[in-house]
C-alpha positions in Angstrom: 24.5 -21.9 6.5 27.1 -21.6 9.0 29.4 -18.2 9.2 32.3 -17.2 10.9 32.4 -18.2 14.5 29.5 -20.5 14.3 26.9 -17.6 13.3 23.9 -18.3 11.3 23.2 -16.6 8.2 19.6 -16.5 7.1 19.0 -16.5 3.3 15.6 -16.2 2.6 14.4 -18.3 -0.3 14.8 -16.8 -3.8 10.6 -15.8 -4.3 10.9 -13.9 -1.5 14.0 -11.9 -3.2 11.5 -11.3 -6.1 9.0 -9.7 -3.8 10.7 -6.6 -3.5 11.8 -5.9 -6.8 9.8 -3.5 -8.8 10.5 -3.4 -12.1 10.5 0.1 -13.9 9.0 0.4 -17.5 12.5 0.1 -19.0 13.5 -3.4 -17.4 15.6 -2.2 -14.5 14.6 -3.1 -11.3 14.5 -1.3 -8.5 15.1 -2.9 -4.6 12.4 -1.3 -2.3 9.1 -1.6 -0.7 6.1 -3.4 -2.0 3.7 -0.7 -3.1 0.0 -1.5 -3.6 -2.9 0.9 -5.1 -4.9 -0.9 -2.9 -3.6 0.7 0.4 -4.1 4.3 -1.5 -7.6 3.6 -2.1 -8.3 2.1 0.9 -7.2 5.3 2.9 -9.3 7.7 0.8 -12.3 5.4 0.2 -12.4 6.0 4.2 -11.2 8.9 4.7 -11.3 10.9 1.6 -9.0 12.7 -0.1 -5.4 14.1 0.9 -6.0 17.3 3.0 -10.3 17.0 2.9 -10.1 16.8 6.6 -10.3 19.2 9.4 -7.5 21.3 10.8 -9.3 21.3 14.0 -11.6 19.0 15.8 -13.2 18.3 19.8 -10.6 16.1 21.4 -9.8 15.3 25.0 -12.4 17.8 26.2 -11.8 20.9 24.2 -10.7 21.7 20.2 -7.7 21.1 19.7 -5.4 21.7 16.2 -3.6 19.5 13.6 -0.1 20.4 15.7 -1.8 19.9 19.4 -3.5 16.3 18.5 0.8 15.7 16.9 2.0 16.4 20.2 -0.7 14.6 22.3 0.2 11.8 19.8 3.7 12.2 20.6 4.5 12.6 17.2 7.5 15.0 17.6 9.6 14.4 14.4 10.3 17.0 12.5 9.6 14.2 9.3 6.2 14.1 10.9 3.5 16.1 8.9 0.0 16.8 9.4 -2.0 16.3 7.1 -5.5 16.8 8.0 -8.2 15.2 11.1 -11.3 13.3 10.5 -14.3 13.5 13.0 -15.4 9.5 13.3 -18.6 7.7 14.7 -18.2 6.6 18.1 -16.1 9.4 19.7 -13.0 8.6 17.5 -11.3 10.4 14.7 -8.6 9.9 12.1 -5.2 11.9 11.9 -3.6 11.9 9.2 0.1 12.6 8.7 2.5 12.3 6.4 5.9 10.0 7.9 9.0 11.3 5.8 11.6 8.9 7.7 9.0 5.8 6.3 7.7 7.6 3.3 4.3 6.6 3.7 1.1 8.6 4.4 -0.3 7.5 7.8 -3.9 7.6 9.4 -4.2 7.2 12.7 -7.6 6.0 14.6 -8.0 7.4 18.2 -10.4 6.9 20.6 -11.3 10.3 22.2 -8.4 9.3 25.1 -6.0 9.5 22.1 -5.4 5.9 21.9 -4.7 4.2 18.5 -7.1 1.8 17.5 -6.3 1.1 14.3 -3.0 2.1 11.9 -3.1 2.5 7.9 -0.3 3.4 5.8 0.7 4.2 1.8 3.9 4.7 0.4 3.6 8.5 -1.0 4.5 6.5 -4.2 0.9 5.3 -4.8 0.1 9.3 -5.3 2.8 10.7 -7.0 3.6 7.3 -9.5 6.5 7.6 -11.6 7.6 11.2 -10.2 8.1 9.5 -7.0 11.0 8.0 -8.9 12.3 10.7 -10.5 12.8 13.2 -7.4 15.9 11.3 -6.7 17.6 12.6 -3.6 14.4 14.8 -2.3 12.9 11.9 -1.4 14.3 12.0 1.4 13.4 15.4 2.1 9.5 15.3 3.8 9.4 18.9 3.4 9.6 18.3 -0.7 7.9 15.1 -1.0 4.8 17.0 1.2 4.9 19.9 -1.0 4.7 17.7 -4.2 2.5 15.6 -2.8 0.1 18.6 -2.2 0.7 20.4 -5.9 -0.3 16.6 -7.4 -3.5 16.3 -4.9 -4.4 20.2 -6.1 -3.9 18.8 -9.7 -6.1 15.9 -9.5 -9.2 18.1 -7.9 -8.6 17.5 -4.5 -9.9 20.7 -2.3 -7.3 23.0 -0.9 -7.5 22.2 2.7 -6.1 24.8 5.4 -4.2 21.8 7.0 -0.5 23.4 8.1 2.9 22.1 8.1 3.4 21.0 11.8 
């Protein structure tokens, strides 16, 4: 369809609307992101569960700490937030991180020169269900969601990890 000045206007065909509408146990729907156990599970069936990693681990010839692999990442946002580091066959590990500005748990797969081989992500929503929904406005706050995130992982029997906010 044709807009002002001769621009195009893409309107994407109506199933693909319904794709990113998730609809709430009360009927309403709710615009967002598609959000799919299976990416949960497929992180901790890999990796274990939230914060079972390492704070520390040998990296680019010496040990190095959740906050010095984040800024050999270059991972410098302040909605960046460790989570923990996994030791992986091959001279790779995992880091994972929690991405406030996308919402989503992250791991990161490095070779031991710190480049990414492979990327997986979860919306924080596939751990903290229907509270996810409920925190309103802190949502957008990676300090909070991190911190409730951690209190529901303590809940379900997850160790206590020493993994720091960096």
């Amino acid at each position: 369809m044709a807009g002002a000045q001769g621009v195009q206007r893409y309107l994407p065909p109506a199933s693909a609307v319904f794709r990113f509408i998730r609809l709430r146990p009360n009927g309403r729907g709710e615009r967002g992101v598609r959000v799919s156990i299976e990416d949960k599970e497929r992180i901790e069936t890999r990796f274990g569960p939230l914060w079972s990693g390492k704070t520390e681990i040998a990296f680019r010839g010496g040990v190095r700490t959740l906050r010095d692999v984040k800024r050999a990442l270059d991972l410098t946002g302040e909605d960046v937030m460790a989570i923990d580091l996994h030791e992986l066959p091959g001279k790779t590990f995992a880091f994972r991180y929690y991405d406030g500005d996308d919402r989503r748990v992250v791991v990161l797969v490095c070779d031991e020169a710190g480049g990414i081989l492979e990327e997986f992500r979860a919306h924080i929503a596939e751990w903290l269900g229907e509270l996810y929904y409920e925190t309103g406005a802190l949502a957008y706050d990676a300090e909070a969601m991190l911190h409730l995130l951690r209190k529901k992982s303590e809940e379900g029997g997850v160790p206590d990890g020493e993994a720091d906010r960096c």
